[in-house]
Each structure stands twice: as C-alpha cells, then as structure tokens.
C-alpha positions in Angstrom: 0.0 0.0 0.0 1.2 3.7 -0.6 0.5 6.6 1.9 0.8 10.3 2.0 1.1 12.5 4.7 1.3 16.4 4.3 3.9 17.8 6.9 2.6 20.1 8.7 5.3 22.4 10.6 8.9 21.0 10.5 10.4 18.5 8.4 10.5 15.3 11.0 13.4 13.0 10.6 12.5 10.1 7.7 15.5 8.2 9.0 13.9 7.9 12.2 10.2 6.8 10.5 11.7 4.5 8.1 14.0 2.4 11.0 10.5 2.0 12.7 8.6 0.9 10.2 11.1 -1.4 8.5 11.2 -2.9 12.4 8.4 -4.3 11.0 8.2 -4.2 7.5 11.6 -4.9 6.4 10.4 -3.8 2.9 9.2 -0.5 3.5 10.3 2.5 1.8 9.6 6.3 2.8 10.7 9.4 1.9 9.8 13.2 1.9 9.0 14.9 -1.3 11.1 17.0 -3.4 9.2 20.2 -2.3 9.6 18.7 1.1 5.7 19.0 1.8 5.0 14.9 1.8 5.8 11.7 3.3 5.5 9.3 0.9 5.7 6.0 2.3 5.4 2.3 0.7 4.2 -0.6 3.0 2.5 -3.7 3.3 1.2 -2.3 6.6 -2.3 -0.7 6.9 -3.3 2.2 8.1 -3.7 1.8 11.3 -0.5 0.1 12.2 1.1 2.8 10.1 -0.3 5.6 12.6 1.0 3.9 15.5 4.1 3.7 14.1 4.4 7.0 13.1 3.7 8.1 16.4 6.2 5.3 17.7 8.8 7.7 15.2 8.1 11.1 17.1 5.6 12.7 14.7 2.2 11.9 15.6 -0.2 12.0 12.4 -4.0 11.8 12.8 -6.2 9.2 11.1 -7.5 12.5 8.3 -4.2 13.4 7.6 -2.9 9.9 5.9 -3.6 9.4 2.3 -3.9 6.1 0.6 -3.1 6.1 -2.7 -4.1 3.5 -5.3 -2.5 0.8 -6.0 0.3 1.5 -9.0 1.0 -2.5 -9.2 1.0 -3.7 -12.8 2.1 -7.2 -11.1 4.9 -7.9 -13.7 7.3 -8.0 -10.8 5.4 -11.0 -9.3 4.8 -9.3 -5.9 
C-alpha cells in the first residue's frame, strides 16, 4: 500500500520513520518529497498500524491526515 502524509510544521526525521517501520516491514520504503511538503511511504502495513508507528517515530499524524493512494502494481514483478 502507498501513503501520504502532508507535513505540517517541521520537516521530521524520515530516518527515524523508516527504522521504525522497516522494524516491522523490512520492505518498506519512505521518503519526503522534493518540495519537502510529503511523506510518501510504501508498505504492506495498513493504516492503522502505520499511525502507530508514526507516532512510535516522534511525529504523531492523525487518522484525516494519511492518504492512501491506489495501487500502482501492474504485477509484472510477481509481488
């Protein structure tokens, strides 16, 4: 699943967010946007586990602020 979260204030640390979530998704991938205005991140998490994790990161993001984005899969990769 892909997510978005709008920053709101200060740019938090994506190091920080991506070691937590790959704690538990090794295969999660997040990043901030070139404009710095988005966390984008990739997981096979939901929503709700993504939340908590956030929060687990130090930055706290409410259930209205989190995007999900379609899926982009084609499947060619076979995942």
């Amino acid at each position: 699943m892909q997510f978005k979260i709008k920053i709101a204030g200060l740019i938090p640390d994506i190091d920080a967010i991506e070691h937590t979530i790959r704690a538990v998704d090794p295969s999660a991938l997040a990043d901030i946007d070139q404009a710095g205005k988005t966390i984008r991140v990739a997981t096979s998490l939901d929503a709700v586990h993504l939340l908590r994790l956030m929060g687990q990161a130090g930055y706290p993001v409410a259930e209205d602020e989190l995007e999900r984005l379609p899926s982009e899969c084609c499947g060619g990769c076979g995942g």
